[in-house]
N, C-alpha and C positions, 0 to 999 in steps of 0.2 A: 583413123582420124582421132588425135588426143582433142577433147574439151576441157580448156581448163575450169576444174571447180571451184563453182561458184561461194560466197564468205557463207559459212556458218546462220546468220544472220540474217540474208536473202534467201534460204532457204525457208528457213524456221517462218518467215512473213509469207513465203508463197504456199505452204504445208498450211497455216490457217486461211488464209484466201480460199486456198482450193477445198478445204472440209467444208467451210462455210459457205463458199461459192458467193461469197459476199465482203468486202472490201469496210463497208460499218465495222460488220460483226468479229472480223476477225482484226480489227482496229482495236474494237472494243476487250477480245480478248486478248490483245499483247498487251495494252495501255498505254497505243500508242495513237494518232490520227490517221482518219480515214487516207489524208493527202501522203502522210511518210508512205500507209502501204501501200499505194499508187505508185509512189517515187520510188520505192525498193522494187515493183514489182515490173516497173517499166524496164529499169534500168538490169534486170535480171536480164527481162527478154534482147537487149542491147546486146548484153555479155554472150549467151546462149546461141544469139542468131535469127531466133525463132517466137512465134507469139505462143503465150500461154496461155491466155484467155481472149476471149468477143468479148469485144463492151458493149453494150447500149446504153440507152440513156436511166434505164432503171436497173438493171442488173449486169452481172460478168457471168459468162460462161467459160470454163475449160474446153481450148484445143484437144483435138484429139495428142499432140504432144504435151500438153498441161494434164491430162489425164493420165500419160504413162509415167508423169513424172512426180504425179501425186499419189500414185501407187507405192512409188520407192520411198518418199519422203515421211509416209503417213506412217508405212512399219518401220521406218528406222527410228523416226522421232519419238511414236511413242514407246517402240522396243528401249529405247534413252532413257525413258522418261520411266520406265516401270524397274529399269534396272538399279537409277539414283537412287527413286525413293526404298526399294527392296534392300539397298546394298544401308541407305544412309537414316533411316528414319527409326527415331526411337517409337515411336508411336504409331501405327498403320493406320489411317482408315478407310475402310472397304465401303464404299460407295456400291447399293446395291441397287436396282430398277428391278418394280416386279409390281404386280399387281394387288387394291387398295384390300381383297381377299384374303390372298396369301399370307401379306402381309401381317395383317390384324391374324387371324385366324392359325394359320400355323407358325410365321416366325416369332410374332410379338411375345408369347408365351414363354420363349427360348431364349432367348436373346441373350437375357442377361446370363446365362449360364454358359454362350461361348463366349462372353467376354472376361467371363471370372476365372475359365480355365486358359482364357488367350490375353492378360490382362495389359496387354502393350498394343492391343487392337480391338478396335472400334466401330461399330455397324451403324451405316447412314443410310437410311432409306430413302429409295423413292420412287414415289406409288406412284402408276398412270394406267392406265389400259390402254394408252399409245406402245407404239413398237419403235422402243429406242433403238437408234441406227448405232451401233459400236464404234465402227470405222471413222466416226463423226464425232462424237462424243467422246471424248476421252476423261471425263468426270465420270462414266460410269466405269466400274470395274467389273461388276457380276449381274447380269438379267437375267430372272428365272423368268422363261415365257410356258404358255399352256398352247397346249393345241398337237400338231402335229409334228412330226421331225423339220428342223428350219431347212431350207434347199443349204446345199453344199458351197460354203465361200470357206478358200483357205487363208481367208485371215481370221477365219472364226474357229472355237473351237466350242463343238456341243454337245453332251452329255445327259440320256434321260437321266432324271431322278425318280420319279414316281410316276406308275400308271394307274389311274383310277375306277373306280365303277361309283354309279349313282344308284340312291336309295330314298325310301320314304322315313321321313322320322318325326317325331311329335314330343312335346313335354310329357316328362312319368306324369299329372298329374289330371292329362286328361287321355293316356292311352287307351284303358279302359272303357273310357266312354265312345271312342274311333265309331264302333259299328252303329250304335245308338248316334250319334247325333251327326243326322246325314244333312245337315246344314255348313259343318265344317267345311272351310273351304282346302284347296290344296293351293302351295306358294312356292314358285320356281323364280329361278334367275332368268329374265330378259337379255340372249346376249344382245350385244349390241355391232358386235365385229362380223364384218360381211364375209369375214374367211374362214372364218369356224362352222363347222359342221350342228344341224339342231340338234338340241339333248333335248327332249321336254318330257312331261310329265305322263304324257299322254305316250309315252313310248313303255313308261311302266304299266302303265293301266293298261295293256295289250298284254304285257307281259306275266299281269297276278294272275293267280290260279283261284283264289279264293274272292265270292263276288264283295263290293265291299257297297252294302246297303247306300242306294241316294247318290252315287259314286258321279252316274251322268248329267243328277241335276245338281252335283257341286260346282261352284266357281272354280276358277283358278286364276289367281289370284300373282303377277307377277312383278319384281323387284329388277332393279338395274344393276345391282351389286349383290353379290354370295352374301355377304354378312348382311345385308338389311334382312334376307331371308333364312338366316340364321337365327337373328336376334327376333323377329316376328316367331318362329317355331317354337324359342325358350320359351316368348310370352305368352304362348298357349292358344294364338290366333290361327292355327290350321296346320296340315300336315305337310312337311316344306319336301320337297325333291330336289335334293344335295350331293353332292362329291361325299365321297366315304373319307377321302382321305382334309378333308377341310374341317369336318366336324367330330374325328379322334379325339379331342382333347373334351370338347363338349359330353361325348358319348362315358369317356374314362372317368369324366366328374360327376355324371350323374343330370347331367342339366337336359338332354336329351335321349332318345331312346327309340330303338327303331320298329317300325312297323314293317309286318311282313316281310324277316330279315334274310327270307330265301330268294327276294325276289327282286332282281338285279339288273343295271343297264349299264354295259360300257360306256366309260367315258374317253377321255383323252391323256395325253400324257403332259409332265413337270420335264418342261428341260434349262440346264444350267447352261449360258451362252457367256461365253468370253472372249477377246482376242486371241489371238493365237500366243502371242508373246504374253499377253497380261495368264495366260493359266500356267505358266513356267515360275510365276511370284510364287513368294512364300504365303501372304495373304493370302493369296483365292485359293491356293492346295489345300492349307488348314481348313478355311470356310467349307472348301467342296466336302471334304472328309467328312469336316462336321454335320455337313447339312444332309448326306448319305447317311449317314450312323444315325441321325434325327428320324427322318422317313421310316429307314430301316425297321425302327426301333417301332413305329407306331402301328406297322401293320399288324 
């Protein structure tokens, strides 16, 4: 059975409907009215034969045939959409999602130095400790997520970058006094994602070999974000349990300094996560390189 294909333009309305699963939002993304993608999207299902979505009265849901057909339309559209800009843009910018950590702590340092050697492209961050959906989003081009290997989707493409270990570390300027003042408190990251595995501090203090005076009647003392407990460590407010590879830059300048530097607790891994079509850009290959030669360079 031939079906004839449907305009260009009833697609591209039913590709954002179905990402968005919402008839507003993906109005609001073409800039067109809610009622046009209604009327394009009806008269699609006319042409077709078939419905593409449930309505009710607050939301639309995709047919199990709306779903096989937003499968095709999602990597054609935006494999389109990665190839115009790749083929036509004097200017790139790489739109990247990662977390407010990462970000601050190991890209921001860098930054300017892949754009002085990539000087026709551009890095737009944006921080959440939400798990952007790719597939959905098509403003993001590159998410660094932490944790574990992402489950296997082949519209994704994922790549570790770094794997970590945690440690203890404190300002030079009260290391010395560590054993002596058993009132210091110790300062961890609170995760807050119920799918991450615990790191805590208390997985070190199993681990030292050496006793550390007052150890069990110290606090601990804990932050919602790496960098609060970052920036508490510099100012000299207790001994922080951090990612090694977060506080390299810190360590290389002198702003912190590790205590008991034999004594060590796996952490998780840095993974680079992109479309499948968007890691064939010129963009995200330069970035990826860079951001590997970056890590590479800091172990």
């Amino acid at each position: 059975m031939t079906v004839r294909m449907p305009s260009p333009a009833a697609l591209r309305t039913f590709d954002a409907a179905a990402r968005f699963e919402s008839f507003k939002q993906a109005a609001q993304s073409l800039g067109v009215t809610p009622a046009s993608v209604s009327h394009q999207i009806k008269i699609l299902e006319q042409q077709l034969g078939f419905a593409l979505f449930i309505r009710s009265v607050r939301e639309v849901r995709l047919t199990a045939a709306g779903e096989r057909l937003a499968q095709a339309t999602n990597v054609a559209f935006a494999s389109i959409e990665a190839a115009l800009e790749d083929i036509g843009a004097t200017e790139n910018t790489l739109t990247l999602s990662t977390t407010p950590a990462f970000a601050a702590l190991v890209l921001m340092p860098h930054i300017r130095t892949f754009e002085e050697a990539n000087p026709h492209m551009r890095i737009q961050l944006d921080t959440s400790t939400e798990l952007v959906d790719l597939n959905r989003d098509r403003r993001i081009d590159v998410a660094i997520r932490y944790g574990t290997k992402p489950e296997h989707d082949e519209r994704l493409s994922a790549t570790e970058l770094a794997r970590e270990t945690y440690g203890v570390y404190c300002a030079p300027q009260i290391a010395e006094q560590v054993h002596k003042t058993s009132g210091l408190p110790f300062i961890e990251t609170d995760w807050r994602s119920p799918t991450l595995p615990t790191i805590s501090v208390q997985s070190w203090l199993e681990k030292a070999t050496i006793a550390i005076d007052g150890a069990a009647a110290r606090k601990i003392l804990k932050y919602d974000q790496e960098h609060y407990t970052v920036q508490a460590g510099m100012a000299g407010q207790g001994l922080i349990f951090v990612s090694d590879l977060l506080v390299r830059q810190h360590l290389k300048a002198g702003w912190l300094v590790p205590f008991q530097p034999d004594v060590r607790v796996d952490g998780l891994s840095y993974y680079m996560v992109t479309t499948a079509y968007g890691a064939e850009t010129l963009k995200v290959r330069k970035f990826k390189s860079w951001l590997r030669q970056l890590l590479a360079a800091t172990e």
